[in-house]
C-alpha positions in Angstrom: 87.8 -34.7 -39.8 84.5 -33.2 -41.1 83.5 -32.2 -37.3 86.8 -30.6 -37.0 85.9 -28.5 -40.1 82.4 -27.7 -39.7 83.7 -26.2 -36.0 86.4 -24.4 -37.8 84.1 -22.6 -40.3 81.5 -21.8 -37.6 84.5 -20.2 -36.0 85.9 -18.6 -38.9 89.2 -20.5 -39.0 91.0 -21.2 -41.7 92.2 -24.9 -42.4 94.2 -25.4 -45.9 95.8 -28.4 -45.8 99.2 -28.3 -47.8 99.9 -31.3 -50.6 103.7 -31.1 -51.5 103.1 -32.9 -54.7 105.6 -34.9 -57.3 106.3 -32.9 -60.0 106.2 -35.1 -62.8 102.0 -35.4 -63.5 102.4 -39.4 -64.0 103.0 -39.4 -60.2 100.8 -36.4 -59.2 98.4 -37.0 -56.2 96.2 -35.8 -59.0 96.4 -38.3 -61.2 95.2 -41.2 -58.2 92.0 -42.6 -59.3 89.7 -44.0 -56.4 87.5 -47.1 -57.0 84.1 -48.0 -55.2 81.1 -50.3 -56.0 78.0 -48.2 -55.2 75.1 -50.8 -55.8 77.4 -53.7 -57.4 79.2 -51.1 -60.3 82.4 -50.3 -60.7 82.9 -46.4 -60.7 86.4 -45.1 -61.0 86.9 -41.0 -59.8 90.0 -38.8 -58.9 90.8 -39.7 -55.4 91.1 -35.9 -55.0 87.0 -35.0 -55.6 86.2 -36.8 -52.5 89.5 -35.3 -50.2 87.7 -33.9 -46.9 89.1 -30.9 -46.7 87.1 -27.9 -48.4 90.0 -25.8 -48.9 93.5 -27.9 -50.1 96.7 -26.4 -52.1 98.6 -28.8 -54.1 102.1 -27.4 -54.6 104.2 -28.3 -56.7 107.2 -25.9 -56.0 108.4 -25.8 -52.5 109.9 -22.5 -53.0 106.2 -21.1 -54.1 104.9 -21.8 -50.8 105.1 -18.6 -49.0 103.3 -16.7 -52.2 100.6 -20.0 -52.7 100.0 -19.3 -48.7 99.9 -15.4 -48.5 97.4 -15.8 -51.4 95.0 -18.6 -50.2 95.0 -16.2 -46.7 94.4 -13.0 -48.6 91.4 -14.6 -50.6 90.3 -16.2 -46.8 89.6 -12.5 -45.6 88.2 -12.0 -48.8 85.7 -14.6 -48.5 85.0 -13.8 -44.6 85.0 -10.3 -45.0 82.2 -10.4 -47.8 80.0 -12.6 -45.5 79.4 -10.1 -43.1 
């Protein structure tokens, strides 16, 4: 997926991927914990600092979304605009 986004941002497409999380936080997607053995240790991180995507919403409240999604587009052209 990294290609796919690099050729999106070059192109000035927006890709937010939508998370329609659990509410309670004991099942959150950000409460996963990812494990890995760089060099023979044991490291433990939130499975959610390594998600591919630069630009993610985790929701919560399905109801929210058109607000969450006008507001991550709104702060899109914001971003864009102030690059050129």
């Amino acid at each position: 997926p990294s290609l796919w986004v690099r050729r999106a941002a070059e192109e000035n497409i927006l890709l937010c991927f939508v998370i329609v999380d659990a509410a309670a936080n004991k099942d959150s997607i950000l409460e996963l914990k990812s494990v890995s053995y760089p060099g023979g240790k044991l490291t433990i991180s939130s499975w959610i600092d390594a998600f591919p995507f630069p630009y993610y919403i985790v929701l919560r409240e399905l109801r929210a979304l058109p607000h969450v999604l006008s507001d991550a587009l709104r702060q899109w052209i914001e971003l864009v605009s102030g690059m050129s």
